[in-house]
N, C-alpha and C positions, 0 to 999 in steps of 0.2 A: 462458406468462407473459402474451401478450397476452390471452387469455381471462379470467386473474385480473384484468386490471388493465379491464376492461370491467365484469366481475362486480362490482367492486372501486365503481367508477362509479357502481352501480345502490343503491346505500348511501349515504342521504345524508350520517352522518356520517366517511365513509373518503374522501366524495370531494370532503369539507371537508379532510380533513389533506393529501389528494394536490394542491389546487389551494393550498394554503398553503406546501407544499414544494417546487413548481413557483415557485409566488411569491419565495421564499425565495431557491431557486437563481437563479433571474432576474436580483436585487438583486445578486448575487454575481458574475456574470458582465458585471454594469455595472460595479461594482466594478475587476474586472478590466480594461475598458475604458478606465477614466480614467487618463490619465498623470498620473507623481509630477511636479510642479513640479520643473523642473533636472533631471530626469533624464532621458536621450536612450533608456535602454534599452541590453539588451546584444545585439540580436540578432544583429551582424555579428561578434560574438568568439566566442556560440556555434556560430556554422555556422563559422567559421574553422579554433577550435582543437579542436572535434570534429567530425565526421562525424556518431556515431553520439548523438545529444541525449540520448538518455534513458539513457548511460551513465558520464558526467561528476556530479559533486556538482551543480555548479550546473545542469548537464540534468534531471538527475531532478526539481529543485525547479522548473524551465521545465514537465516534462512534468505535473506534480503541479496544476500552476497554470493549465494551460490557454492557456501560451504569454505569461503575463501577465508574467514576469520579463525576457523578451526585450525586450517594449512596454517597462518601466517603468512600469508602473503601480501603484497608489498596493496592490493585494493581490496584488502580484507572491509575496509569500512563499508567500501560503494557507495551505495546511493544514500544510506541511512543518515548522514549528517543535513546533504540538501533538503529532505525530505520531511524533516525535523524543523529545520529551518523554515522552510517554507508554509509549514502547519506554524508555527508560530509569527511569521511573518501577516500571516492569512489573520490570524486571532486579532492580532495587534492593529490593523490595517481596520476593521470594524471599531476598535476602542478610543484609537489614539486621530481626533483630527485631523491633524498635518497628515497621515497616511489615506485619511480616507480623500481629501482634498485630493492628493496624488492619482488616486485611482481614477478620480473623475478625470481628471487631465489628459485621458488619448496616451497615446504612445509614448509621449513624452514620461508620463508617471508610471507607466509599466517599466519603464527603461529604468528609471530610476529604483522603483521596488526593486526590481530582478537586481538589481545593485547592490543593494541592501540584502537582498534574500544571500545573495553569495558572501557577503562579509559576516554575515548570523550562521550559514555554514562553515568558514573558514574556522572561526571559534569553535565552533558545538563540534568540529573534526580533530581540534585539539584537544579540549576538554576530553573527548571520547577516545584517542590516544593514550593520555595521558592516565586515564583510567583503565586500560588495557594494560599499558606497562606496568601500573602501582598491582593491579590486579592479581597478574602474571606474571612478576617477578621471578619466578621462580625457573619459567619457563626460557627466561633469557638466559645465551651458550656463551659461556665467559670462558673457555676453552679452545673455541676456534678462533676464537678474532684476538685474544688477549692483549684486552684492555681493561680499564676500567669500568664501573660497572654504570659509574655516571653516565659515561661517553657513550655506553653503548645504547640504551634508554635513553640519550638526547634521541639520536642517531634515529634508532627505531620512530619514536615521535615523529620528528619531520618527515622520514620517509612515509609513513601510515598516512600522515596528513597529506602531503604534498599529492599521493594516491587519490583522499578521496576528493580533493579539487580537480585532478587528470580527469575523474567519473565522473564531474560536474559537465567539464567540458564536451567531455563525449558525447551526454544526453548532450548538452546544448547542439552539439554538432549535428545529434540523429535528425532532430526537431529541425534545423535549418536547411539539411541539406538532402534527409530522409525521408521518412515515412513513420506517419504520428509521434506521438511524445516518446521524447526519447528515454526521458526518466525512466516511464514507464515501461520499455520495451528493457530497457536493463535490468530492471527490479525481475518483469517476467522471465529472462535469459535465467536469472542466478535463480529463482523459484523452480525453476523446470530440471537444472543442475542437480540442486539439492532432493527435488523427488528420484530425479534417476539414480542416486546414491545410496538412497531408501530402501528402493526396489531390491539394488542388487544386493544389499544387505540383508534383508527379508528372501530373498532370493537363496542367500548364501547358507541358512540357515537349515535351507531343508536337506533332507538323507534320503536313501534309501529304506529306513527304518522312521522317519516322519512322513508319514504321506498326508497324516493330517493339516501339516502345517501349509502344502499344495490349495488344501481344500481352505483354510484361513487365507491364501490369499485371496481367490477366488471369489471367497462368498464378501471380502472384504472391497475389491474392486467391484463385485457388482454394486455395493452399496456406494461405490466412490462415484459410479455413472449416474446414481439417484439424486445423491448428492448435486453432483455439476449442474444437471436437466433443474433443479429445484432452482439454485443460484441462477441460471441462465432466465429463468421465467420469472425470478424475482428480479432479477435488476431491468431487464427488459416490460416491467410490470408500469404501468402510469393511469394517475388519475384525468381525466381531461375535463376541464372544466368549462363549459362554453359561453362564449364572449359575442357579442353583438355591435357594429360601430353604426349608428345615426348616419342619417344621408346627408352630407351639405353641399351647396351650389357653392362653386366659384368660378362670375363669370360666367360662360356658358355651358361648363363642363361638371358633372356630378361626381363627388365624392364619399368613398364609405360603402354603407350598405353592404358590408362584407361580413360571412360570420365564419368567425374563427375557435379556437379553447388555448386555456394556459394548460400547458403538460404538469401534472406535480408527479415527479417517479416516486415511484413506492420506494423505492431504497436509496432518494438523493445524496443520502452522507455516505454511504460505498461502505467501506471497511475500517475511516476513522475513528466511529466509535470506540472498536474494539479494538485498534492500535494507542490509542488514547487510553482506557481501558487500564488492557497490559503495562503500558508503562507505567501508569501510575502508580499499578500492586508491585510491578517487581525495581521502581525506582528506591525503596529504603532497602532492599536485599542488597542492591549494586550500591549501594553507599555505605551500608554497614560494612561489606566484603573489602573496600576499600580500604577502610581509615577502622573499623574496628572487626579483623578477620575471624578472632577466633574467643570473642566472649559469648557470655549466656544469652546475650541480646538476639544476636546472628543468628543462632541454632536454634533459640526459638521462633523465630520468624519463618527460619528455612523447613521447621518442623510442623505446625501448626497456621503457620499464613504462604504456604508453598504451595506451587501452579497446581497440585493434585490433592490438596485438602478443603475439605467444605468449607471452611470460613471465606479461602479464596473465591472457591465456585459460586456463591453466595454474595459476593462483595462484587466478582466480576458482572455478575449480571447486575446489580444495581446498579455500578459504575454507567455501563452499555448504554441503559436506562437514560442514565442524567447525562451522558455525552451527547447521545441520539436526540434527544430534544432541546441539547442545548448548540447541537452544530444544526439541525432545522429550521431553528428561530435564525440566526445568523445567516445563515444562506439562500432561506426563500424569506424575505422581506415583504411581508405582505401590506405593508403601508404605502411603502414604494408601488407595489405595484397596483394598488389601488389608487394611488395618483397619477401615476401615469396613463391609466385608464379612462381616467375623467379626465385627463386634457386631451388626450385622442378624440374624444367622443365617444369613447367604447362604454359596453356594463354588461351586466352577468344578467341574463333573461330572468325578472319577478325578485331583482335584488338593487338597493338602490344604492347609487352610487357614493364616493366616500369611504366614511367612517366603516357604515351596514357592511359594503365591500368587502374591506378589511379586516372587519369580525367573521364573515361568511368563511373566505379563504381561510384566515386563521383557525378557525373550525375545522376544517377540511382539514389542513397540515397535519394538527394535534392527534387526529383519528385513523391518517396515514402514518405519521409517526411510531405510535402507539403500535402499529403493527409491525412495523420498521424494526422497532426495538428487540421486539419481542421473537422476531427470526434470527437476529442478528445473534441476541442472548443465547437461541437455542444451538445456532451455529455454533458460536465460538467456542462452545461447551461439551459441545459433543468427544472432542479429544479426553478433557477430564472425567468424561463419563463413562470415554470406552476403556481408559488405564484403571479404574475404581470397578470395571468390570472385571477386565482380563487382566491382572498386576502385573505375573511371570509369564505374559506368553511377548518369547521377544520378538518375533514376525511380525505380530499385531503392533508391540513398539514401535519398530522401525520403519511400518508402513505409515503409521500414523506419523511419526517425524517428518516423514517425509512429505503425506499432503497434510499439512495442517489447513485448518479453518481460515486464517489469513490468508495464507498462499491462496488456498483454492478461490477464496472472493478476487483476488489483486489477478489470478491469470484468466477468469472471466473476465473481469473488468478490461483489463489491457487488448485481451482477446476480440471484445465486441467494437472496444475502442479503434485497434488497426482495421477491422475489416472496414467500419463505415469511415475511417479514415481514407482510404482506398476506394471504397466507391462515390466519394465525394471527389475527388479528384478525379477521378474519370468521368461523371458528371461533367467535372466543368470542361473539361475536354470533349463533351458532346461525342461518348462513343459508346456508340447506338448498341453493340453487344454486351455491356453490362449488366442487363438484366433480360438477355435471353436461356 
C-alpha cells in the first residue's frame, strides 16, 4: 500500500485529489474539535455506564466520530446518521417496488435514491440530537450562555444536526473530487483518532512501579497484528466459481468461448451484521435512558442484558447469525444471476442451467455464509471475552476501547478499499510503474 501511495504521488493529477482529501479530512477533524455552544459533552457518562465504548449506541456513534461526541462538538454525530440512512435506504430499496424500479433506471435512479438517502439522514440527525439532548440534559451549561433552557437545547439540536449534513457533504465532496468513498475515509479518520486516545490512555497508566502493565501492552498489540493479518485474509478471502460461455457465430465473426468464475467473497456483508447486531441489543437501553431513566426496567437491562453479560454475548452472536444470512440473500441474488447467465449463453461446467443454477450457487452462499457468521461472531466477541477475563486491568480497557472489533473490520475494509482505489485509477492512466 505504501508503495502505491508513493507511486500514486508521482502523478500529478492523483496527488491533486490525494492532497484535496487530506485537505478535506483536515477540515473535518477541526470540525470535530470545536465545542457545540452549551454543551459540556458526554465523556464522563460514556466511560461510566460502559466499559466497553464501542459497544453501546451512543459508543459506537463516539467511536465512528473520532471521539467528537464525548467533546461535544458541533460534528459529534459524523458519519452515523448517513450511514444509518443508507443501511436503511439499502433494506428498503430490495422490499419496496418503486425503489427497486429506480435502481434499475442508470443514473437517473441513483440520483434520485442519494436524494432520499440524504432526506432519511436529515431525520435520523435529528431524531439522534434530539436524543442526545433529552439524554444529557444535565450536561447542558445554563450558566454561561444564560438563557433558558429550551432555547438552548433548541440551539444545540440544529447545530448537532446541521453538523452531521456539513459531514454528509464532505464525504460527498471526497467521493467527487478525491480519492475513494468518502464516507468511508471519514468513518476511518475518526476510527484511527479514537485508538490514538486509547493508547495514550493505556499509555498513561503505566509507572515506574507497573512495569507489568508495559508488558500488557505488548503482548496485547502483538495479538492486535494477529488479529489485522486474520481480518486482512478474511476479507480478502473469495470463492470463484467458474463459468463457461457457448460459441455463437454472427455473421462472419465468433463469439464467446470465454471461460470466466463469479467471485463470492467469504465476507460479502463486511461488518453490517455486527453494526446491525449492536444496535439492535443496545436500541431499548437508549430508549429506556431516554423517556424512563431511572426505573427498575433500565437497571435491569443495564444489569443483566449489558454489552459485558452473557445473555448479551449469547443473543449478540445469534443476532450476527440471522443478520449475516439475511444481508447474503439480499446482496448476492442468486436468481438474478442465474438468469442472467442463461441469456448470455454462460453456465457452471456439469451444472444445468436455470433453476439447478440457482440452487447450486444458493448452496455455495449458505456454506460461505455459515463461515461468514461464524468469524464475525468470534470477532465481535472477543472484547466481551477479554473484560469477563481481565475486569480491573484498566490498560487492557482502554486498549480494548480503543481498537474495538468494529473499528478494526471498518479500517481494513476502507484500508483495502483506498489502495485499489488508487491503483485503479492509475490503471486507467496507463502508468506503466504501478506495479513495479
Amino acid at each position: 500500500m505504501f508503495k502505491t501511495l508513493i507511486n500514486a504521488f508521482k502523478v500529478k493529477d492523483l496527488r491533486r485529489k490525494i492532497l484535496i482529501t487530506l485537505g478535506l479530512l483536515i477540515l473535518y477533524r477541526v470540525g470535530c474539535a470545536l465545542i457545540c455552544p452549551g454543551f459540556d459533552g458526554i465523556s464522563k457518562e460514556l466511560a461510566s455506564n460502559d466499559a466497553n465504548k464501542g459497544a453501546s449506541f451512543f459508543g459506537l456513534m463516539n467511536m465512528l466520530s473520532g471521539d467528537a461526541l464525548s467533546n461535544g462538538a458541533i460534528l459529534a454525530l459524523g458519519v452515523s446518521p448517513y450511514i444509518t440512512a443508507s443501511i436503511v435506504i439499502q433494506l428498503l430499496t430490495v422490499a419496496v417496488p418503486s425503489l427497486q424500479n429506480l435502481a434499475r433506471q442508470g443514473e437517473d435512479g441513483r440520483r434520485k435514491i442519494s436524494f432520499y438517502t440524504r432526506i432519511a439522514a436529515l431525520l435520523l440527525a435529528l431524531a439522534q440530537s434530539i436524543g442526545i439532548v433529552i439524554s444529557y440534559k444535565g450536561n447542558i451549561d445554563l450558566t454561561r450562555l444564560n438563557l433558558p433552557l429550551w432555547l438552548i437545547a433548541t440551539g444545540i439540536v440544529l447545530i448537532l444536526t446541521a453538523g452531521a449534513m456539513f459531514t454528509v457533504w464532505l464525504g460527498e465532496k471526497i467521493t467527487q473530487i478525491g480519492v475513494a468513498n468518502g464516507m468511508s475515509m471519514l468513518i476511518f479518520v475518526g476510527i484511527i483518532s479514537s485508538a490514538g486516545r486509547g493508547i495514550e490512555a493505556a499509555f498513561k497508566q503505566i509507572s515506574a512501579s507497573n512495569l507489568e502493565g508495559l508488558w500488557s501492552i505488548i503482548i496485547y498489540l502483538v495479538a492486535l497484528v494477529l488479529v489485522f493479518g486474520f481480518i486482512v485474509f478474511m476479507d480478502c478471502s473469495e470463492r470463484r466459481v467458474p463459468v463457461k460461455y457457448a460459441k455463437q457465430i454472427k455473421g462472419r465473426k465468433m463469439f464467446g468461448g470465454q471461460d470466466t468464475f463469479i467471485p463470492i467473497k467469504l465476507n460479502a456483508s463486511g461488518v453490517m451484521p455486527i453494526i446491525f447486531a449492536t444496535s439492535l441489543l443496545t436500541l431499548p437501553q437508549l430508549v429506556m435512558s431516554i423517556f424512563w431513566p431511572n426505573t427498575n426496567a433500565y437497571y435491569w437491562y443495564q444489569n443483566y442484558m449489558g454489552t459485558n453479560s452473557w445473555a448479551y454475548i449469547v443473543l449478540l452472536a445469534l443476532l450476527i447469525f440471522a443478520f449475516a444470512f439475511f444481508y447474503a440473500q439480499i446482496s448476492f441474488d442468486t436468481d438474478d444471476i442465474s438468469r442472467r447467465l442463461q441469456q448470455q449463453g454462460g453456465f457452471i461446467p456439469g451444472i444445468r442451467p436455470g433453476k439447478t443454477t440457482a440452487d447450486y450457487l444458493r448452496r455455495i452462499s449458505r456454506r460461505i455464509t455459515l463461515f461468514s457468521a461464524f468469524f464475525l461472531a468470534v470477532i465481535a466477541l472477543i472484547p466481551s471475552l477479554v473484560f469477563k477475563a481481565v475486569p480491573n486491568n484498566i490498560i487492557i480497557t482502554s486498549l480494548v476501547s480503543a481498537f474495538s472489533t468494529t473499528g478494526l473490520m471498518i479500517m481494513v475494509s476502507v484500508a483495502l478499499e483506498f489502495d485499489k482505489g488508487l491503483n485503479a485509477q492509475m490503471l486507467m492512466r496507463n502508468y506503466k510503474g504501478f506495479l513495479d
